[in-house]
C-alpha positions as CSV (number, residue, x, y, z in Angstrom):
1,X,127.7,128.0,118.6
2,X,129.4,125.0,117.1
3,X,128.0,123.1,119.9
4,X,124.3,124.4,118.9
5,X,124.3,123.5,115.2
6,X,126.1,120.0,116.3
7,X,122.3,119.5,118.3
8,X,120.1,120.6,115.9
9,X,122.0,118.6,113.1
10,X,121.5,115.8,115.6
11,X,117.8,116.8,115.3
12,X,117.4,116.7,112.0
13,X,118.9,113.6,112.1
14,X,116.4,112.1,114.2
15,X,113.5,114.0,112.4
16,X,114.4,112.4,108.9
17,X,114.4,108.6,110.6
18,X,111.5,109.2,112.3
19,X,109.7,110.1,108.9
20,X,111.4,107.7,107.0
21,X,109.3,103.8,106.4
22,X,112.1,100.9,106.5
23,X,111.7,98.7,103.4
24,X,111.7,95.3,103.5
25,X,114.9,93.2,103.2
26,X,114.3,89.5,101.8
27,X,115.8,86.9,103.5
28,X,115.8,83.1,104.0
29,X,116.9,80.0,106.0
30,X,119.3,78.1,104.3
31,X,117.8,75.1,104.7
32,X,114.5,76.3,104.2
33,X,113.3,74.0,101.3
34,X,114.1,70.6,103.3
35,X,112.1,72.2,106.8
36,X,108.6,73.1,104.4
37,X,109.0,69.9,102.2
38,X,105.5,68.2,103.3
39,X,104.8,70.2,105.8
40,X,101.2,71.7,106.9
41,X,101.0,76.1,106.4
42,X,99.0,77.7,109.3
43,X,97.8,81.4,107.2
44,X,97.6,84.5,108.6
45,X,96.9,87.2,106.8
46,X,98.0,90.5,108.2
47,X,95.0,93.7,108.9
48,X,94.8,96.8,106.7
49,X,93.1,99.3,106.0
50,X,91.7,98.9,102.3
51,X,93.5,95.7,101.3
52,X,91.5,94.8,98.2
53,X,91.9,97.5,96.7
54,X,94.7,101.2,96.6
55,X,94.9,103.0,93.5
56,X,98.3,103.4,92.1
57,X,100.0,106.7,93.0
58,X,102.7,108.5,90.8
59,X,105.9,109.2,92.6
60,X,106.5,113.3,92.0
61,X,109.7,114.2,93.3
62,X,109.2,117.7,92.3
63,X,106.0,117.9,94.8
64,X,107.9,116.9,97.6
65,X,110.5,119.1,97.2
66,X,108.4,122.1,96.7
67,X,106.4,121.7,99.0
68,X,109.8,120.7,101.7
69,X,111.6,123.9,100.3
70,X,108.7,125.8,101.2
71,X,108.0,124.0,104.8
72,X,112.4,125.0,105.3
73,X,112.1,129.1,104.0
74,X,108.7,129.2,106.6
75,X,111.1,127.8,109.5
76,X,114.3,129.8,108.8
77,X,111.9,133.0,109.2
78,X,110.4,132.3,112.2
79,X,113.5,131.4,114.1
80,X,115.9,133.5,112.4
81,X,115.5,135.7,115.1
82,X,115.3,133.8,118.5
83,X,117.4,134.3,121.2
84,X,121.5,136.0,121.0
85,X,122.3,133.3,118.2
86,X,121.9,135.6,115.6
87,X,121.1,135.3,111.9
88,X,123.5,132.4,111.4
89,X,122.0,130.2,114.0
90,X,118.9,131.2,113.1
91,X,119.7,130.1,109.4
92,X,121.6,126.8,110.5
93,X,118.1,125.6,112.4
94,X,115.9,126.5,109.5
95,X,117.7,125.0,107.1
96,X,118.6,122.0,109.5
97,X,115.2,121.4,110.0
98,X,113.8,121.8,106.6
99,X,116.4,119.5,105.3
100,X,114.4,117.1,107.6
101,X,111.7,117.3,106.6
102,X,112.4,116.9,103.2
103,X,114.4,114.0,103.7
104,X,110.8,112.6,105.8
105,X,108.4,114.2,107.2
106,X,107.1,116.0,104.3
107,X,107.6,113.0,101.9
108,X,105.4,111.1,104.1
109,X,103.1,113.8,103.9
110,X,102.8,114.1,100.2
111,X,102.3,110.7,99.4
112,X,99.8,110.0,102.1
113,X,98.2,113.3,100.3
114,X,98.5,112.1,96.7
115,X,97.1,108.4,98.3
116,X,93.7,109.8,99.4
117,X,93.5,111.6,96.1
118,X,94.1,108.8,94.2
119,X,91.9,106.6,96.1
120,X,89.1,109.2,95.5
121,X,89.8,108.1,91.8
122,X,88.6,104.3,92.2
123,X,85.5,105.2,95.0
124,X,83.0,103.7,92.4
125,X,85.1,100.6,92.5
126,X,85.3,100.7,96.0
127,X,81.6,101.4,96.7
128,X,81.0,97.8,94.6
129,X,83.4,96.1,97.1
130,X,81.9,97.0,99.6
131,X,78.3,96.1,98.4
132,X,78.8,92.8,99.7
133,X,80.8,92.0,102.8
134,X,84.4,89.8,102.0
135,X,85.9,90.3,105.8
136,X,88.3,87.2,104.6
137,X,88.5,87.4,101.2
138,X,92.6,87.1,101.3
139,X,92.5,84.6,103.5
140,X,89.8,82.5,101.7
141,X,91.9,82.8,98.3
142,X,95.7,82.1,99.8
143,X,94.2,78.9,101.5
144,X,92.7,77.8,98.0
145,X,95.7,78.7,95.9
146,X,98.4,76.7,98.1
147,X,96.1,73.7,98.7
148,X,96.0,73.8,94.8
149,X,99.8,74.4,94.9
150,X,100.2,71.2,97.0
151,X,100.4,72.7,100.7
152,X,97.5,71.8,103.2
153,X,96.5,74.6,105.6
154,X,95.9,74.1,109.2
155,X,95.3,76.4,112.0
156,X,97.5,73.9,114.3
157,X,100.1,74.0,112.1
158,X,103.8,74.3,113.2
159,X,104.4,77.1,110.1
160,X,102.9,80.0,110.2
161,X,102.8,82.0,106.9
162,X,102.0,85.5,107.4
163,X,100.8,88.0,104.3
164,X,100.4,91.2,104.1
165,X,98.6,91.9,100.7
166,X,97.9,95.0,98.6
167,X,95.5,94.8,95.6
168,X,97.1,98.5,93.5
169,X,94.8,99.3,90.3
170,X,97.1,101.1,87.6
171,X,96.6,105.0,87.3
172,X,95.2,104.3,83.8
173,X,92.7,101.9,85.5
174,X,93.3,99.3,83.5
175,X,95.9,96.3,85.0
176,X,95.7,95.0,88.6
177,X,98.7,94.2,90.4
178,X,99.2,92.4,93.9
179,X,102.1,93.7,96.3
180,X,102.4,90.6,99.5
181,X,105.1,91.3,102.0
182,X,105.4,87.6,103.4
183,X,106.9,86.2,106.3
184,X,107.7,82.6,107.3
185,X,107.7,81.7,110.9
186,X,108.6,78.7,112.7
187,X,107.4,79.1,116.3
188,X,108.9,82.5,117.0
189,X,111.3,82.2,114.9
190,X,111.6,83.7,111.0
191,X,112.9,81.6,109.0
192,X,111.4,83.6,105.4
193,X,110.9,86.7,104.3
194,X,109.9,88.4,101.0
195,X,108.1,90.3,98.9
196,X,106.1,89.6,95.8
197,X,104.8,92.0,93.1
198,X,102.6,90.2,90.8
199,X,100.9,92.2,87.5
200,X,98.0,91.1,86.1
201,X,96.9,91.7,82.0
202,X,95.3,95.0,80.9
203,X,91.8,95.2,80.1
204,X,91.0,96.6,76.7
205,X,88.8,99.1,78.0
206,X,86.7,102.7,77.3
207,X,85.2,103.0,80.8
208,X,87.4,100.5,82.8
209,X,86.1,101.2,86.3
210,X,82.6,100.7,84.8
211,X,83.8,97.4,83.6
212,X,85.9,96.2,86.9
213,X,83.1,97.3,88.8
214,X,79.8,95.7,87.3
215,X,78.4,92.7,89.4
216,X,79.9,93.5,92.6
217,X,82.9,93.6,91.1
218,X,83.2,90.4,89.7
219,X,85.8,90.7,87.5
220,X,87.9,92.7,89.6
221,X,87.7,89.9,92.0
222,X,88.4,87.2,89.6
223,X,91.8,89.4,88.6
224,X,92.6,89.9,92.1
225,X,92.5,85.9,92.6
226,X,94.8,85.1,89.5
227,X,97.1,87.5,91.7
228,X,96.9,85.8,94.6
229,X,97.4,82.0,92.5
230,X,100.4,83.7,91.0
231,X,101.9,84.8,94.1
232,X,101.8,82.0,95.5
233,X,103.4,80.1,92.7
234,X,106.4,82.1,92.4
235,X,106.6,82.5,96.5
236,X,107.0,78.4,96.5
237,X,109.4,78.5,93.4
238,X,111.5,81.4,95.5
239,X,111.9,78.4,98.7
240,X,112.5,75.8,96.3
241,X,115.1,77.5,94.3
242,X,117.0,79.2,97.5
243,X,115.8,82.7,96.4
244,X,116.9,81.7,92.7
245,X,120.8,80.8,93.2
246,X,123.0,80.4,90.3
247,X,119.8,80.9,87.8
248,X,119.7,85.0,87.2
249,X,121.1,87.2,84.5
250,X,123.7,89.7,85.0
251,X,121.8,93.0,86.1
252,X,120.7,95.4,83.2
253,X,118.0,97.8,82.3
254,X,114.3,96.0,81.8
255,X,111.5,98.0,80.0
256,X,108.7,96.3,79.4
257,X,104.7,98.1,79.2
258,X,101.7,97.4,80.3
259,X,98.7,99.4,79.3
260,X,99.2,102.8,79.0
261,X,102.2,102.5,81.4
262,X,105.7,101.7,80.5
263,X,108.0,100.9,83.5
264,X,112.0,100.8,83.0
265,X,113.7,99.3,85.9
266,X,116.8,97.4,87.0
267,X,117.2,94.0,87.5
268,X,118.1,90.4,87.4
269,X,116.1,88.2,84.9
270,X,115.6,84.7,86.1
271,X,116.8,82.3,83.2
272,X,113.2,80.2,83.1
273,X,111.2,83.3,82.4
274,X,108.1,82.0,80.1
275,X,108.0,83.8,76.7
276,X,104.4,84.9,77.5
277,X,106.1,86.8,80.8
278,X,108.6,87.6,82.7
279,X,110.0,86.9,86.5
280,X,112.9,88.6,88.0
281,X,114.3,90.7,91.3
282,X,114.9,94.3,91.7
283,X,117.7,95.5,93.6
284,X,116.5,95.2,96.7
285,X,116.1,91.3,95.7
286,X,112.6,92.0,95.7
287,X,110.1,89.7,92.9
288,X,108.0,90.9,90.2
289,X,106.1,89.1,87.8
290,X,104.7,90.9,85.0
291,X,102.8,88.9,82.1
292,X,105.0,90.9,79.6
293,X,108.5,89.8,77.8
294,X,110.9,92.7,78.7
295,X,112.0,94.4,76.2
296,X,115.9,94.2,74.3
């Protein structure tokens, strides 16, 4: 018996990793501002499905576990009968099991779910997009905003910067925001790796969709581009500053609102924050820019 449960505890294990997405952890050569000084950026920007444009998605804990405790009580009755094990071993593997899924599975589940629903939201938005073919948009607009930056692009390059981009519209469909996971490589080797949140401005809006998407789109597009020049900018103030040493706050609470949304987070402010906005990490030394003071 106690060898059973020991197994399916072991499964259950296994069954939460499996469902589980590893975030990314920022890190950095340390002498990675003397091997990029002058040096040429080949650009790779990373496929995905949708990259311009995801609509934001609310994070409901309460969905997940109701729908988890529900996935658990359907599993304990089913087994709770199998073999000589009994009701207890029966109840052990449901509950094992459901824990799992809690923990993964269904979380994974639900937000993929609550995604497509979301996405459903912006498909005017999405149809304008699509009206005119932009297979390389990302890579069209990096290239331009770090040879304005100062850094020539060249497909023979020894430095390879790799993004992976998400253009997220605001459930009140009103700011833009740009999510890059970025690597540096040199060769095969890594020698960067971050991420960068930048938010853009709220529109003042009635029908925003209407207004994001009228001429193909347009002024989406031109939001999505201030994004990308941003991103950039504080991606080559992160190598220059060593990820910001010696010039962040103590962590603390930051409020600030954009829109209709408020966000409350914690954080480390970076000391040469302009008084229009605000940079700083999160705990997982990620980077957000928000064109918002925080809050006292």
């Amino acid at each position: 018996m106690k060898g059973r449960f020991a197994g399916v505890l072991a499964l259950a294990l296994l069954l939460s990793a499996c469902g589980s997405r590893e975030a990314l952890r920022p890190s950095m050569a340390v002498d990675l501002q003397s091997i990029v000084v002058g040096q040429t950026l080949a650009l790779r920007i990373e496929p995905g499905e949708r990259r311009l444009l995801r609509s934001e998605v609310a994070n409901d804990g309460a969905g997940i576990i109701q729908h988890g405790t529900a996935t658990a009580q359907n599993l304990h009755s089913s087994v709770s009968g199998v073999g000589n094990s009994g009701a207890g071993g029966g109840s052990a593997l449901g509950v094992a099991i459901g824990m799992a899924l809690v923990a993964g599975m269904t979380q994974t589940s639900v937000q993929d779910a609550r995604q497509t629903e979301a996405d459903q939201r912006v498909a005017p938005l999405q149809s304008a997009l699509d009206a005119r073919p932009r297979h390389d948009w990302f890579g069209e607009h990096f290239a331009a905003a770090l040879t304005k930056a100062g850094k020539q692009v060249s497909d023979a390059a020894v430095l390879t910067l790799v993004v992976a981009p998400q253009g997220v519209l605001s459930r009140d469909s009103r700011s833009l925001k740009l999510v890059s996971e970025i690597e540096l490589m040199q060769g095969r080797q890594s020698i960067y790796r971050g991420r960068i949140e930048t938010q853009g401005d709220a529109l003042a809006c009635s029908a925003c969709l209407d207004q994001w998407a009228a001429d193909d789109a347009s002024a989406y597009l031109q939001a999505l581009d201030a994004n990308v020049r941003e991103t950039v900018r504080v991606l080559l103030l992160d190598w220059q500053t060593g990820h910001f040493a010696g010039q962040l706050g103590d962590e603390r609470t930051l409020r600030y609102q954009i829109g209709d949304s408020r966000y409350v987070e914690r954080g480390r402010l970076w000391q040469g924050s302009r008084d229009s906005g605000a940079l700083f990490l999160t705990l997982r030394d990620w980077i957000k820019s928000v064109p918002t003071g925080i809050e006292p």
